[in-house]
N, C-alpha and C positions, 0 to 999 in steps of 0.2 A: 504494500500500500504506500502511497506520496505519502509527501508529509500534508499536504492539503486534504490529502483520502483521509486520514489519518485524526489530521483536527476535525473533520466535518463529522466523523464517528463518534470521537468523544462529545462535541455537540448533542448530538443527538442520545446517547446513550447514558449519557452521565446527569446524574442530578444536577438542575437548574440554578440551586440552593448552594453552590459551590463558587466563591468571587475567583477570579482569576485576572492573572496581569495580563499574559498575551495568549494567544491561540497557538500558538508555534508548540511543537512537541519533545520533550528532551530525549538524547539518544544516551546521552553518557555524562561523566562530570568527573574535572581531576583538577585538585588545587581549588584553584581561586576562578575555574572557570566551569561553565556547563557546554556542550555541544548538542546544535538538536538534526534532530533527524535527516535536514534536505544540508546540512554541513557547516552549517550559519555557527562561530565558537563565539559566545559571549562572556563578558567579564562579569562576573555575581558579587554584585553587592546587597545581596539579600539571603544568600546562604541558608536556602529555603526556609526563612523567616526563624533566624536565627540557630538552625539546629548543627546543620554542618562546620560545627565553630575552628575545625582543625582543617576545613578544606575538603572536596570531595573524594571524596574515596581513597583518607588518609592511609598511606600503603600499613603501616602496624596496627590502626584498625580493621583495614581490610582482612588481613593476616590472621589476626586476631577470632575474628568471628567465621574465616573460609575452615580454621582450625577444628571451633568446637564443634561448628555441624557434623563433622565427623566422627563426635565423640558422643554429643549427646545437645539435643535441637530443645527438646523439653522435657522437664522434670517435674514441673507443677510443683509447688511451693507449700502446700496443703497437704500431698504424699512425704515428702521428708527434704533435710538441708540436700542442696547443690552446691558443686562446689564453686563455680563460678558467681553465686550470688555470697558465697561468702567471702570470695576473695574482691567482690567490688566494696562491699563493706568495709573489709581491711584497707584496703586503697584509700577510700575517700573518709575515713574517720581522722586522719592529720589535717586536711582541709578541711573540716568544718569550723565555718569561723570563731565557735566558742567549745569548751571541751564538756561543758551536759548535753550538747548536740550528742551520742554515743549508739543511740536504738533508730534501727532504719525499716523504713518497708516500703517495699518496691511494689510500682505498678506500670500503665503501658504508656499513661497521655495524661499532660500537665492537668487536665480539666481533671481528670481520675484521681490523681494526687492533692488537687486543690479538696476535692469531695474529701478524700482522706482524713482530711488537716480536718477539714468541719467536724467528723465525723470523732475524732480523736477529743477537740475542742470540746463538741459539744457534752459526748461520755467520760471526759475528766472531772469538767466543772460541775457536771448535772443542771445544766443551765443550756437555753434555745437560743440566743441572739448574737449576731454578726454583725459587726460596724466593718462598711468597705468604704473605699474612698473612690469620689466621683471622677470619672474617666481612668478606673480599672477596668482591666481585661485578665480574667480570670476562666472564661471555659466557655463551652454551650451546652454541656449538660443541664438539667433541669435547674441543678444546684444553682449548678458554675454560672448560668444564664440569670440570675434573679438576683445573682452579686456581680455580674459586670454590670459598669455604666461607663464606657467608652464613648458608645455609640445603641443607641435604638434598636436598629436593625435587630441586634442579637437575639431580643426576646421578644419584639415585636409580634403579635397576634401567638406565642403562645402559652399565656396566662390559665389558670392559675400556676406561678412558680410556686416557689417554696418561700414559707413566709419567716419574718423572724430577721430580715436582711434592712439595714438601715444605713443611708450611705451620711458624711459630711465630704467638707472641699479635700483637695490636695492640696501642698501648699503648690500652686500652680503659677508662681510670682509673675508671669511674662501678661499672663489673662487675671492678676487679683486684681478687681476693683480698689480694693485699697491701696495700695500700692501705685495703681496707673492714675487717681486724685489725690497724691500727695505730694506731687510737685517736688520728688525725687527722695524724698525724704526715708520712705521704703522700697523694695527689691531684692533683688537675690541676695543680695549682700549685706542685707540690714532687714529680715523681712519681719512684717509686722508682727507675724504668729496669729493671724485670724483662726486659719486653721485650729489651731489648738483649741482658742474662746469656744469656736464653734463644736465643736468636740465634748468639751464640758459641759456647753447647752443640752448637745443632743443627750448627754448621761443625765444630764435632770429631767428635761422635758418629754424624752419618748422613750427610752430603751435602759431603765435604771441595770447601775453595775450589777447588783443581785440578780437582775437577768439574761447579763451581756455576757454571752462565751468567752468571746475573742476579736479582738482587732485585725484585721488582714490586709498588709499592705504594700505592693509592690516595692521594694528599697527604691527602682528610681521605675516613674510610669512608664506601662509598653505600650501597648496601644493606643494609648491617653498622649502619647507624644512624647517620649522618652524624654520625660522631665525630671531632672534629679531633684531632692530635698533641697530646703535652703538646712546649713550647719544650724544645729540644735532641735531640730525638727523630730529628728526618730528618740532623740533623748528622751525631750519632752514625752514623748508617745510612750517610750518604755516607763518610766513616771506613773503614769497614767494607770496603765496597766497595773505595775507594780501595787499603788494604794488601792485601785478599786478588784485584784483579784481576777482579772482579765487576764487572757490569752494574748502573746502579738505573735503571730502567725507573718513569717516575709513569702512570702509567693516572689521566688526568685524562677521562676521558669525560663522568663527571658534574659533578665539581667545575671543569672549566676553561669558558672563555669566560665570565668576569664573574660567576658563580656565589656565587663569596665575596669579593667586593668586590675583587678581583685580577683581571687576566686570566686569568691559571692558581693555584692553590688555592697550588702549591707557591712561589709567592714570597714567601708570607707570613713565608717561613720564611728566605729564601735562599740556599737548597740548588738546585745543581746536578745536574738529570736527564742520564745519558747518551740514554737515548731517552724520548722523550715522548709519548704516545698521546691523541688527542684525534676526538671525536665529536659525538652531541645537538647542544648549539649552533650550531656551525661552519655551520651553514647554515639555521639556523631553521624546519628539519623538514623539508628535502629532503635525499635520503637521501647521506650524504659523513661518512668518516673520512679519519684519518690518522694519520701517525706523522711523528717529524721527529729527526734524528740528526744530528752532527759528519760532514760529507763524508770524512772519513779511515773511518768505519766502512761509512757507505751506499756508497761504493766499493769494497766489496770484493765486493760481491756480483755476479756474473756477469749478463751481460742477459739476459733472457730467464724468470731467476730468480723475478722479480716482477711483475705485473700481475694482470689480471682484464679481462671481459669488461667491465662497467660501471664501473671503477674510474676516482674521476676526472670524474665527469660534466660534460660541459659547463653543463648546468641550475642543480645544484647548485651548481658553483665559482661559477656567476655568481651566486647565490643566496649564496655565503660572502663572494664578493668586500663584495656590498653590506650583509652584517652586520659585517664589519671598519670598514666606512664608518663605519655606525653605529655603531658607540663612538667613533669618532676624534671624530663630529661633535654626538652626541646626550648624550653627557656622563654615557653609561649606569652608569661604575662609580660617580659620583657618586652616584647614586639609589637603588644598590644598598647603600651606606652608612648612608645616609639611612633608606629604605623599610627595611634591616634594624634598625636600632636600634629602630624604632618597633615592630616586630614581635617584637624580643625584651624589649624593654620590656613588652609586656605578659604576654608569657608567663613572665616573672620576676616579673612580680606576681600572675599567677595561683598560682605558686609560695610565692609568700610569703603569700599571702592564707589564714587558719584555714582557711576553707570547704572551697577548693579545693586548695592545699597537701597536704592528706592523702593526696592519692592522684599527686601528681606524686613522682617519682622526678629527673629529672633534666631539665636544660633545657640547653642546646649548645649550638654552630654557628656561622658567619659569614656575614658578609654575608646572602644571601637562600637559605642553606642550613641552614635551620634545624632542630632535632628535641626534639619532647619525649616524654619519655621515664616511662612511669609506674609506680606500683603493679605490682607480676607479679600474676598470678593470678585477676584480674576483667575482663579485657577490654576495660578506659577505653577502651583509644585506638581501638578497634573502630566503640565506644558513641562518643565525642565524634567519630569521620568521619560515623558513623551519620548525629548529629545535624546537622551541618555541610553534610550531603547534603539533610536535609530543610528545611535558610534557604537552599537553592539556594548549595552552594559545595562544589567539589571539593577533596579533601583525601586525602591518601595514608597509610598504615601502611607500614611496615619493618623489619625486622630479626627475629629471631628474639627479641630480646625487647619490651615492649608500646609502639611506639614510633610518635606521628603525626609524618610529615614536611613539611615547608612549601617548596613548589618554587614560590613567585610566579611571573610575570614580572620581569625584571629592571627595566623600565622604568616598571612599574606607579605611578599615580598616586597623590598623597597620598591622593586622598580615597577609592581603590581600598582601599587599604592599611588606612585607618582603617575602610574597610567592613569588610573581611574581617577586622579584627583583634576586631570586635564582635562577627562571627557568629561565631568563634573561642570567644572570652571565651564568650558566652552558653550553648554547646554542651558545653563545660566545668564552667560552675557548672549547668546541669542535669542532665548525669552526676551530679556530685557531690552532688547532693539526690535523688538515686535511681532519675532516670526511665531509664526503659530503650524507646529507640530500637529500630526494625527495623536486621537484620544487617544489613552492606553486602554485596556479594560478593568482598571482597578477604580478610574474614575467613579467615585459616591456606591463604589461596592464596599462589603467588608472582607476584610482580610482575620487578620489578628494581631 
């Protein structure tokens, strides 16, 4: 079949309910690129939305999981230990940003792990309620769906979710009203702390601590527009938590495994999660979550409680086992330091630059979690993937408002780096002198 044969099948055959960036088909993927079917190679800066964080088809991953199928595909977790789920455990217990992080349980998709955390949450405390923060992206599970608020779309017409979910702000400094009438006064840099007030409000007026589980909240927003905290922010929230008996739960799906030059997003800050939710990376796009708690809590829950059919896979863990390797040995968050300065150095001077400046709103992010953020009301960031799509390089939109996201590889090479950062720039200063690019297909769809 073409590659034309090819998309017009998936059209037709595939759910309708599925956002997609292009129609083009992928054949393969190595590094920091994907190739699709009629031979077209593009540069991915999207890393199939953040999972492939080592690059495609990382050869000691590959390796890794071509191994254990030979040995053993599954074990199911509920017949007895494997040994590849004990050996990712061993692995990623030095990485966990706090040392009561110790008790893990594996599952196959962040939204499953998010459920997890609830579920953990809810049967520790003996208490129902969830405070999330407004423009997360946490799943589409029934759960997972009734605590994002990214974006609408997600749960749109199918109500009744699950009750007991109560959202406040993020501190979202670029869009706080207080902050943009106070005539400089607050910002990233100085931020006022609404968010907290409002926090304290909602624990008086609608969701008392006596009934509140747990806090859950992205260390920096994913889908909300990969907004990081202003300093003091998560302190504050552990505070919080701490006096009133609360749970904080970091749903690190996007932001963890080396994402923002950290292991996990939240140590940037060095606040202490009681549960910790992690995804995407952890295996380098074989399918594996989890979550990781203080043994005093994951004890309490009865056997029988927790599994799943696929949870745990042996493929995958051996597939985590060898991307925990690879940071110990490949020097990954170094690169991600590195490769990110160079990539927000240029978009702070597209920023600053007459030309282009007029239509950038805001620039963000760490390490290799970048986002910029622009003008409302004309489409930029539509228009500059557009363009970026047609110098062959993938490129992602976000949030509800006009927001291009930069999900590299973490390991991506300098001269990867300075490529993409060109076709970047060039995509940008052509937006900005008026050319108008064909749609992409993410345009006002959702992603995650």
């Amino acid at each position: 079949m073409s590659a034309s044969a090819l998309a017009q099948f998936g059209t037709k055959h595939i759910a309708r309910g599925i956002g997609r960036l292009a129609s083009e088909v992928i054949e393969s993927g190595s590094g920091s690129y994907v190739t699709m079917v009629g031979g077209r190679k593009m540069l991915d800066f999207t890393c199939g939305i953040g999972v492939a964080n080592l690059g495609h088809c990382h050869p000691a991953v590959t390796k890794a999981a071509q191994s254990q199928t030979a040995k053993l595909v599954h074990g199911q977790i509920n017949i007895a230990f494997q040994r590849p789920y004990l050996e990712l455990v061993k692995s990623l217990l030095p990485l966990m940003p706090h040392e009561s992080l110790d008790t893990f349980f594996f599952w196959n998709s962040g939204a499953e792990a998010v459920e997890a955390a609830i579920k953990l949450a809810r049967h520790a405390t003996k208490k129902q309620n969830i405070i999330v923060m407004q423009g997360s992206y946490h799943g589409r599970t029934f759960g997972t769906m009734a605590m994002t608020r990214s974006k609408t779309v997600y749960g749109e017409n199918y109500a009744p979710l699950m009750p007991g979910v109560f959202s406040v702000p993020f501190p979202y400094c670029a869009q706080c009203s207080v902050a943009n009438h106070s005539d400089g006064k607050y910002g990233f840099e100085s931020c006022c702390m609404d968010p907290v007030l409002q926090l304290e409000l909602l624990l008086k007026r609608e969701t008392s601590p006596s009934d509140t589980a747990a806090i859950i909240i992205e260390p920096v927003l994913g889908e909300g527009g990969y907004v990081p905290p202003p300093a003091g922010y998560l302190a504050k929230l552990r505070e919080i938590c701490d006096k009133n008996n609360i749970l904080l739960i970091a749903d690190e799906v996007q932001s963890g495994f080396g994402r923002t030059g950290k292991m996990f997003a939240i140590e940037h800050w060095g606040v202490r999660p009681d549960i910790l939710v992690m995804a995407k990376g952890i295996a380098n796009g074989f399918p594996l979550s989890g979550i990781v708690s203080r043994k005093e809590l994951m004890d309490m829950q009865k056997p029988g409680s927790m599994g799943g059919t696929y949870a745990g896979n042996a493929v995958s863990c051996a597939a985590g086992v060898a991307v925990a390797k690879a940071f110990r040995e490949e020097k990954i968050l170094e690169n991600v330091t590195a490769r990110g300065a160079e990539l927000k150095a240029m978009l702070d001077g597209a920023n600053s630059d007459s030309k282009t400046g007029k239509m950038i709103y805001d620039v963000r992010g760490l390490g290799l979690m970048l986002a910029l953020e622009c003008m409302p009301g004309h489409g930029f960031a539509s228009k500059i993937q557009a363009k970026c799509m047609e110098k062959d390089m993938l490129v992602l939109t976000t949030s509800i408002y006009d927001t291009l996201r930069f999900i590299p590889p973490l390991n991506i090479t300098k001269e990867d780096m300075a490529k993409g950062c060109q076709i970047i720039k060039e995509a940008i200063e052509e937006v900005a002198a008026g050319e108008t690019p064909a749609e992409t297909g993410t345009k006002g769809q959702a992603l995650e």
